[in-house]
MARVOLO-154304 format. One record per residue (C-alpha): residue in three letters; x, y, z. Coordinates in nm, 2 decimals. Layout:
residues N
{'ALA',{X,Y,Z}} ...
This chain:
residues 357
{'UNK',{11.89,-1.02,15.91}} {'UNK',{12.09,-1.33,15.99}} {'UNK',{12.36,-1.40,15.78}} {'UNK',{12.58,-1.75,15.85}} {'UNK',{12.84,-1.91,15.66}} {'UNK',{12.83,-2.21,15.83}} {'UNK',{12.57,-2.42,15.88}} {'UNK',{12.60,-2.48,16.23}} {'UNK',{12.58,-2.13,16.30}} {'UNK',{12.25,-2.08,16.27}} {'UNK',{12.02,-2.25,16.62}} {'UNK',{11.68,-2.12,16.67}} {'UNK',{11.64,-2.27,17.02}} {'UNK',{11.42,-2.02,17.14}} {'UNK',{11.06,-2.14,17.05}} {'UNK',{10.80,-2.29,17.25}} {'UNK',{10.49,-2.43,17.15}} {'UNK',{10.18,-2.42,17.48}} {'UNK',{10.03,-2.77,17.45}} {'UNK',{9.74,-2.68,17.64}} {'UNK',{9.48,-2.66,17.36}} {'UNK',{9.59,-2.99,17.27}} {'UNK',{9.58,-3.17,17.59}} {'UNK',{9.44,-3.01,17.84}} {'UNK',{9.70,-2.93,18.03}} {'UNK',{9.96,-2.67,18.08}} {'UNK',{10.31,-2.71,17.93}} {'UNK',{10.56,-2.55,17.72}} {'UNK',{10.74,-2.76,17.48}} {'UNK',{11.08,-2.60,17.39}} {'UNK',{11.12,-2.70,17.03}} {'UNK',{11.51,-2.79,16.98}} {'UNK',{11.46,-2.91,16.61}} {'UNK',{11.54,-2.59,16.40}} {'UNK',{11.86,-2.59,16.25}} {'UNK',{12.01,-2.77,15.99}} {'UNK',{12.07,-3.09,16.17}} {'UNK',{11.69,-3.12,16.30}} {'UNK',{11.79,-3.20,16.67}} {'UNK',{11.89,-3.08,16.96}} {'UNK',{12.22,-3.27,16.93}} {'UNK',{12.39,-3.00,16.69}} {'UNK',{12.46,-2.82,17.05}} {'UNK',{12.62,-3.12,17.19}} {'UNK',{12.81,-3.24,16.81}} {'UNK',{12.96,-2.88,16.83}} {'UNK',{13.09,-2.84,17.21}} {'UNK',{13.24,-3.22,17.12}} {'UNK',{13.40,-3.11,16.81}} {'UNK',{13.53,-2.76,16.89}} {'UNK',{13.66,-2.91,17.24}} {'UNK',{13.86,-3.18,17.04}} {'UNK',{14.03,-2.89,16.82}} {'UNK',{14.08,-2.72,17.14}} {'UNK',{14.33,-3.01,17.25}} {'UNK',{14.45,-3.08,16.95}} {'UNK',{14.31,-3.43,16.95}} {'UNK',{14.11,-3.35,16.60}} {'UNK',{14.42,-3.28,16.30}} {'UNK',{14.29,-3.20,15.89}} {'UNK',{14.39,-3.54,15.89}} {'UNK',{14.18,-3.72,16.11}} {'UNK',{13.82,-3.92,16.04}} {'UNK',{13.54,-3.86,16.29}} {'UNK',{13.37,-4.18,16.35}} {'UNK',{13.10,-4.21,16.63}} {'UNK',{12.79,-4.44,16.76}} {'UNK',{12.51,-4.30,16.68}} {'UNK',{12.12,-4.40,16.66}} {'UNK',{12.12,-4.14,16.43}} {'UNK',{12.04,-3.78,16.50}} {'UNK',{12.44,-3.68,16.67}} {'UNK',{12.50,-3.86,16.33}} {'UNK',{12.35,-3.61,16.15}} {'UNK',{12.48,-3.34,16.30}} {'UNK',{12.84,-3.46,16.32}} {'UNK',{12.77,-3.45,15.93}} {'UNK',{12.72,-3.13,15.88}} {'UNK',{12.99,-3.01,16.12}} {'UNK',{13.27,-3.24,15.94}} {'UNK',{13.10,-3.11,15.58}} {'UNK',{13.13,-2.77,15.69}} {'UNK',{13.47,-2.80,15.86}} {'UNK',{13.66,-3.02,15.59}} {'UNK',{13.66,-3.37,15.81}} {'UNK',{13.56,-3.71,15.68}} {'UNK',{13.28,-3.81,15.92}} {'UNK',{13.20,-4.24,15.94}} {'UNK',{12.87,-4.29,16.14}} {'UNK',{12.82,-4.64,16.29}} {'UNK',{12.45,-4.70,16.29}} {'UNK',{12.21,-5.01,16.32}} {'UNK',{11.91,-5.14,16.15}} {'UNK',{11.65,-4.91,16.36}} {'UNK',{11.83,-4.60,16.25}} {'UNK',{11.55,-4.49,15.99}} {'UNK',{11.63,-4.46,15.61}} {'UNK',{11.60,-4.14,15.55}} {'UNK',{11.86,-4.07,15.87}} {'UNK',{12.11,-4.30,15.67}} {'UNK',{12.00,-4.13,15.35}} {'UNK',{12.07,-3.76,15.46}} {'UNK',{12.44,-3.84,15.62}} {'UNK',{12.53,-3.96,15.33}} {'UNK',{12.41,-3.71,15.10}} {'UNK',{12.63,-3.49,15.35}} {'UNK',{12.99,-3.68,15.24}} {'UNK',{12.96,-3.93,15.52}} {'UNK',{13.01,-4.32,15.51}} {'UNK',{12.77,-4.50,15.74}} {'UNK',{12.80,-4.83,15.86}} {'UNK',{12.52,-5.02,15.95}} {'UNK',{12.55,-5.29,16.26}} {'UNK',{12.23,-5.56,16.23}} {'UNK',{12.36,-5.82,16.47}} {'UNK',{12.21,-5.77,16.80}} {'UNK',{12.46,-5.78,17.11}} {'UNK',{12.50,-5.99,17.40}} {'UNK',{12.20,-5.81,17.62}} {'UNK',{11.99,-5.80,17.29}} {'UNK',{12.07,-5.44,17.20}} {'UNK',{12.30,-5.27,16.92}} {'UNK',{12.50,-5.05,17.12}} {'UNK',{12.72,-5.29,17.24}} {'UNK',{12.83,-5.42,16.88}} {'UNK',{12.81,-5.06,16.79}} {'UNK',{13.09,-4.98,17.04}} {'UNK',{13.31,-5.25,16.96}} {'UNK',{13.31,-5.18,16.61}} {'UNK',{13.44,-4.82,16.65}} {'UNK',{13.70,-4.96,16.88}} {'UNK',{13.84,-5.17,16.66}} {'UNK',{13.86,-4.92,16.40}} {'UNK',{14.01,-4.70,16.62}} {'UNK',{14.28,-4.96,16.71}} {'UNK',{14.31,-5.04,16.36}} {'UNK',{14.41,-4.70,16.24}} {'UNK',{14.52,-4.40,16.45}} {'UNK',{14.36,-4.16,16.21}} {'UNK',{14.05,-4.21,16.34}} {'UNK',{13.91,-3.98,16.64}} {'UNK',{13.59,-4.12,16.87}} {'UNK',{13.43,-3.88,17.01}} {'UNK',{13.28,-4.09,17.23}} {'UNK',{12.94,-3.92,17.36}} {'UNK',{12.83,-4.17,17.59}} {'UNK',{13.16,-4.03,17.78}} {'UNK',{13.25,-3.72,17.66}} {'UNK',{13.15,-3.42,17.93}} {'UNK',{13.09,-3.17,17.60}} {'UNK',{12.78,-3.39,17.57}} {'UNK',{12.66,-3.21,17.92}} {'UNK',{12.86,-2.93,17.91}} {'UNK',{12.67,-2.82,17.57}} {'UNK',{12.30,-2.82,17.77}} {'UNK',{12.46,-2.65,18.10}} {'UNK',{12.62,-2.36,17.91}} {'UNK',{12.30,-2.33,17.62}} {'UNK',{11.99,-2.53,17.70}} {'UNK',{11.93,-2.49,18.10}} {'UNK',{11.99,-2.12,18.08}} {'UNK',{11.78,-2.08,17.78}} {'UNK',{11.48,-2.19,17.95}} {'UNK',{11.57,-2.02,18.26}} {'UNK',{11.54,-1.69,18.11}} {'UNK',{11.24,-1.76,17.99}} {'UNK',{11.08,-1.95,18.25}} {'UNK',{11.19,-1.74,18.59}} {'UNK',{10.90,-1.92,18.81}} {'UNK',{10.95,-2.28,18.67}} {'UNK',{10.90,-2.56,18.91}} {'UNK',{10.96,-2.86,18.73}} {'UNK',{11.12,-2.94,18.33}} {'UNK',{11.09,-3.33,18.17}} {'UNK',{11.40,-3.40,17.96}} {'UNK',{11.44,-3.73,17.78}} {'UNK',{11.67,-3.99,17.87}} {'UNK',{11.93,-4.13,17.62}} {'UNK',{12.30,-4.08,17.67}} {'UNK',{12.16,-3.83,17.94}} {'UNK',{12.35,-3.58,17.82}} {'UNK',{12.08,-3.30,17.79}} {'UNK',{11.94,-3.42,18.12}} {'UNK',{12.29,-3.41,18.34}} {'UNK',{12.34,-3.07,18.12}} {'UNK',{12.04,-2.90,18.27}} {'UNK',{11.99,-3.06,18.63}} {'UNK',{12.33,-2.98,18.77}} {'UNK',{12.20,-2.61,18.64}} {'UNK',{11.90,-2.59,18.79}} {'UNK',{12.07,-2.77,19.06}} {'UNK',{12.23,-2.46,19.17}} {'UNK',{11.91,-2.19,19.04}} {'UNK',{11.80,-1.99,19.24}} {'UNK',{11.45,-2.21,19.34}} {'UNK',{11.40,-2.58,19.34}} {'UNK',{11.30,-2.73,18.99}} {'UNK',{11.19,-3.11,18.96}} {'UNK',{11.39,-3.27,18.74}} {'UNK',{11.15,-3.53,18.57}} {'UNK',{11.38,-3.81,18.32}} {'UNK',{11.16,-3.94,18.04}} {'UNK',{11.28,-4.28,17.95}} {'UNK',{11.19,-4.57,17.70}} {'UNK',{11.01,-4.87,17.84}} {'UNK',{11.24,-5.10,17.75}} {'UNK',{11.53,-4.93,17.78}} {'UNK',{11.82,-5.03,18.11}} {'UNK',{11.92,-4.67,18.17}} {'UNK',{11.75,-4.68,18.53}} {'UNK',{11.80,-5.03,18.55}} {'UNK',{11.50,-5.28,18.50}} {'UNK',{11.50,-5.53,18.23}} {'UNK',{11.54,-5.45,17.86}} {'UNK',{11.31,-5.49,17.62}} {'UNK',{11.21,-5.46,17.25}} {'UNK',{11.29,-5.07,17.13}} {'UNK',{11.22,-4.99,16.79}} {'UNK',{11.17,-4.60,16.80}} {'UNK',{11.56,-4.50,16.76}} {'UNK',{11.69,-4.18,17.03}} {'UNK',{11.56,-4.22,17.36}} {'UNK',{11.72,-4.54,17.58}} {'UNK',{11.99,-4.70,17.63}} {'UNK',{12.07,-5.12,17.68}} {'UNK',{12.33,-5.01,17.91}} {'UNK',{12.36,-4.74,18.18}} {'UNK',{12.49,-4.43,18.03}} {'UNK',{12.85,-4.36,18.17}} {'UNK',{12.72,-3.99,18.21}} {'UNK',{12.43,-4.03,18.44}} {'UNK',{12.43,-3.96,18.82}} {'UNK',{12.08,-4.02,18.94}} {'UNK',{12.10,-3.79,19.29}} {'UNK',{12.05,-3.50,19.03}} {'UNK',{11.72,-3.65,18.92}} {'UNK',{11.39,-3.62,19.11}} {'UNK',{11.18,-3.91,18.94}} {'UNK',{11.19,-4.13,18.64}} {'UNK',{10.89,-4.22,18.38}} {'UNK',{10.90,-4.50,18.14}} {'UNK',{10.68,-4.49,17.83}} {'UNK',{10.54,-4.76,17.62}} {'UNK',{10.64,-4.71,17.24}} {'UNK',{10.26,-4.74,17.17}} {'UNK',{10.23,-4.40,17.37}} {'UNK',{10.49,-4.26,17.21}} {'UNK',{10.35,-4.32,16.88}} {'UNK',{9.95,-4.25,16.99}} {'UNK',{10.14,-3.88,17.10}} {'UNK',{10.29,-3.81,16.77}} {'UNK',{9.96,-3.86,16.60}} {'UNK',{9.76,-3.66,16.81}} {'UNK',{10.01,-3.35,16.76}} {'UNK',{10.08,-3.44,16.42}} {'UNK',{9.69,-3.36,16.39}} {'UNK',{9.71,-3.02,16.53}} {'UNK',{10.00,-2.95,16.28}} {'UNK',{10.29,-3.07,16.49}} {'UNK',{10.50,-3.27,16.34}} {'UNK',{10.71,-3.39,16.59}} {'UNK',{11.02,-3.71,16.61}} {'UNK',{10.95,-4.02,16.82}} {'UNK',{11.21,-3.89,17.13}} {'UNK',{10.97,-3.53,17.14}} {'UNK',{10.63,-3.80,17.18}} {'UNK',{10.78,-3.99,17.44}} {'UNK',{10.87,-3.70,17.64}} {'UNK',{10.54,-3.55,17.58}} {'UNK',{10.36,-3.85,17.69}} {'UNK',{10.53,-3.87,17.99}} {'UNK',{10.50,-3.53,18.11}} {'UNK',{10.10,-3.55,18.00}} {'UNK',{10.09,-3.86,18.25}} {'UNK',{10.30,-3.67,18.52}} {'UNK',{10.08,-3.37,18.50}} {'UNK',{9.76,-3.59,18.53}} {'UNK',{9.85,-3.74,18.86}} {'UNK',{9.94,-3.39,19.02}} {'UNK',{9.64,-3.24,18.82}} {'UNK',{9.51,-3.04,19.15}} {'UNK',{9.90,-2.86,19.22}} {'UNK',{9.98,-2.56,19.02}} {'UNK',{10.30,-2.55,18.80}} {'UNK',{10.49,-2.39,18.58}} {'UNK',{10.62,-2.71,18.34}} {'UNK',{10.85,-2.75,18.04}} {'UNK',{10.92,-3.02,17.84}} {'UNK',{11.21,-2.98,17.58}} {'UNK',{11.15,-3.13,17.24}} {'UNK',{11.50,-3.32,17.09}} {'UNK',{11.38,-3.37,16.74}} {'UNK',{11.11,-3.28,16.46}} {'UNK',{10.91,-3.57,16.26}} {'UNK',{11.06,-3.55,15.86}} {'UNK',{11.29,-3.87,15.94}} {'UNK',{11.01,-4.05,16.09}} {'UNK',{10.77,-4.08,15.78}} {'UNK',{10.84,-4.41,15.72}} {'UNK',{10.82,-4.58,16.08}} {'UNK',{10.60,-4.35,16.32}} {'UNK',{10.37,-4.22,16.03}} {'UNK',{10.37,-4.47,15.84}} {'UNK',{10.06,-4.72,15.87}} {'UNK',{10.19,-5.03,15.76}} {'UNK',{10.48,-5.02,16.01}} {'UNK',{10.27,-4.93,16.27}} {'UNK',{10.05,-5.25,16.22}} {'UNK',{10.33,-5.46,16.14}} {'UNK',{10.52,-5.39,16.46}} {'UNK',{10.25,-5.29,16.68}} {'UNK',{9.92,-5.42,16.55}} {'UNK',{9.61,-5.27,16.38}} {'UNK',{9.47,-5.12,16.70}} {'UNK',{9.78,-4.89,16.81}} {'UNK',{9.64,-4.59,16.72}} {'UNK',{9.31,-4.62,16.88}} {'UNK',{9.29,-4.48,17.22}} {'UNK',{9.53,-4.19,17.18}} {'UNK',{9.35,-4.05,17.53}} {'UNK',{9.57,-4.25,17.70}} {'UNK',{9.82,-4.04,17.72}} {'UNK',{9.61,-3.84,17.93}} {'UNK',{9.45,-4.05,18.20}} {'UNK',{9.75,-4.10,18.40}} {'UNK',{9.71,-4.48,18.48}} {'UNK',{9.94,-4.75,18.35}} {'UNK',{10.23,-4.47,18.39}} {'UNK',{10.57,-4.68,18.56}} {'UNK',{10.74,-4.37,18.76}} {'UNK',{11.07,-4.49,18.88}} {'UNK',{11.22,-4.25,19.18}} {'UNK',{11.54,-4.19,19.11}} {'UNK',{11.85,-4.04,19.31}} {'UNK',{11.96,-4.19,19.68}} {'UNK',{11.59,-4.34,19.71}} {'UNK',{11.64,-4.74,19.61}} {'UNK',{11.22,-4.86,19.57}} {'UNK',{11.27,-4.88,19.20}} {'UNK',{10.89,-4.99,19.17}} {'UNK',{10.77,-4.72,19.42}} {'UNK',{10.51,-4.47,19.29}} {'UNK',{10.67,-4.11,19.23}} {'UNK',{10.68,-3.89,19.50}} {'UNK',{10.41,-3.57,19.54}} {'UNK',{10.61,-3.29,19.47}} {'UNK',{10.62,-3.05,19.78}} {'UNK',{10.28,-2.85,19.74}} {'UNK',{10.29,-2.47,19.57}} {'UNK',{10.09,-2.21,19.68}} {'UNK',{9.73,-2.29,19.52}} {'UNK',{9.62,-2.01,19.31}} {'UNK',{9.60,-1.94,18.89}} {'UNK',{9.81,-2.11,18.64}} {'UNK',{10.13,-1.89,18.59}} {'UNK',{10.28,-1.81,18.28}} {'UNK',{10.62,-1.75,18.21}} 
């Protein structure tokens, strides 16, 4: 019997749900949702948090503040309720209600940011906000994720060899792309596995991590309006960009089977569904890992006059597109430079039955 006394303690990263009799096709979706912060980024909040005690950058004194679209936010909420820190969260509008709601019924203060910055995003004015509080008073300690190696470090030393002890024969793994974090975590792992795994980024249309132009982004998590400071592209294979309209035609579809999953987990889905469809005749062994669950989403992804408002009455028609493979950008990432180039075929596996873990 488990028995914690602190929240952050208690992980269950060790669940996969097989999407198959869903969609049609084979892949394991590692759920990273359940814990007390709802989202994978409790592993990356706690490696940042414990690494700053470490170095004695973090005193009883000091106030946590961080950028956040609002899941790290969470987390770093229950860490600094748990550990005895005053935790400020700067937010923006798209950071959903409920997200704001929960921090603060943790102890925090959340700011939220509604002015859009110079390349139409919030980050920017998020940023600059927290730097001028930091210069305003020393007290306060930035964490900085979009910089800060514990963001990797957490998925290198947990996530990567969490699946790889599950998944000994896994060819390739589809990771979503924010401050790439979780994705630099687990491909400089696999990176040096024992057998070649295809490191597939999932990425908001939209979004500037892999360059391109930005674009509207209403779903919070996934993409960034700048190029995250982490991110070295020769340790991913390919890149795949999914409309929001996807996204939210995914989360429906699970949501139907009983799976309620968080805008980030349908955008990787849907890009991994998409992948799989244009390599439907090679055989793999494929997981996709799941950031967040869908309680914080209610009222935007699952909620129907949002949806139409933002998106229009017809988005949820169609939800079969996320399994013919066609409209799908695939960016190729790494040293190749034909940003607008198809993705690569994969080198071919021996034909033969599906393997299971």
């Amino acid at each position: 019997m488990p028995v914690i006394s602190a929240p952050h303690a208690f992980n269950e990263s060790q669940l996969y749900v097989d999407l198959e009799p869903i969609f049609g096709r084979s892949l394991y979706l590692k759920c990273e949702g359940f814990n007390f912060a709802g989202s994978i980024k409790l592993k990356a909040a706690v490696e940042m948090v414990e690494s700053a005690e470490r170095e004695g950058v973090l005193l009883p004194s000091s106030i946590l503040v961080e950028s956040s679209s609002g899941n790290l936010g969470v987390a770093l909420s229950i860490i600094a309720a748990s550990k005895g820190y005053r935790f400020l969260c700067v937010t923006d509008s798209r950071c959903n209600l409920s997200t704001r709601l929960l921090m603060e019924a943790l102890g925090s203060e959340v700011h939220v940011i509604a002015d859009l910055d110079a390349v139409g995003g919030f980050l920017g004015a998020r940023i600059d906000y927290v730097r001028a509080l930091c210069a305003s008073d020393d007290r306060y300690v930035w964490l900085g994720q979009y910089t800060n190696p514990g963001n990797w470090r957490a998925h290198y030393h947990r996530t990567a060899p969490e699946i790889a002890g599950q998944f000994p024969r896994l060819d390739v793994l589809f990771v979503g792309a924010g401050t790439t974090g979780t994705l630099m975590g687990c491909a400089r792992f696999f990176r040096r596995w024992h057998r070649p795994v295809r490191i597939v980024a999932v990425d908001a249309a939209g979004s500037v991590a892999f360059g391109g132009e930005p674009g509207r982004r209403m779903i919070p998590g996934l993409g960034m309006s700048m190029r995250p400071p982490l991110l070295d592209e020769s340790l991913v294979d390919e890149v795949i960009r999914v409309e929001e309209a996807d996204t939210i035609r995914t989360c429906h579809r699970l949501a139907r089977r009983g799976f309620l999953f968080g805008g980030s987990t349908g955008t990787v889905v849907s890009g991994a569904m998409r992948w799989l469809a244009e390599h439907e005749d090679e055989d793999f062994t494929a997981v996709a890992i799941a950031p967040d669950l869908g309680e914080r989403y209610l009222d935007t992804i699952y909620q129907t006059n949002w949806l139409q408002d933002l998106y229009g009455d017809l988005v949820l028609d169609g939800d079969d597109l996320v399994l013919d493979g066609e409209d799908t950008e695939q960016v190729p990432a790494g040293p190749r430079t034909a940003r607008t180039a198809r993705a690569q075929k994969p080198v071919p596996r021996t034909p033969g039955h599906r393997r299971r873990p």
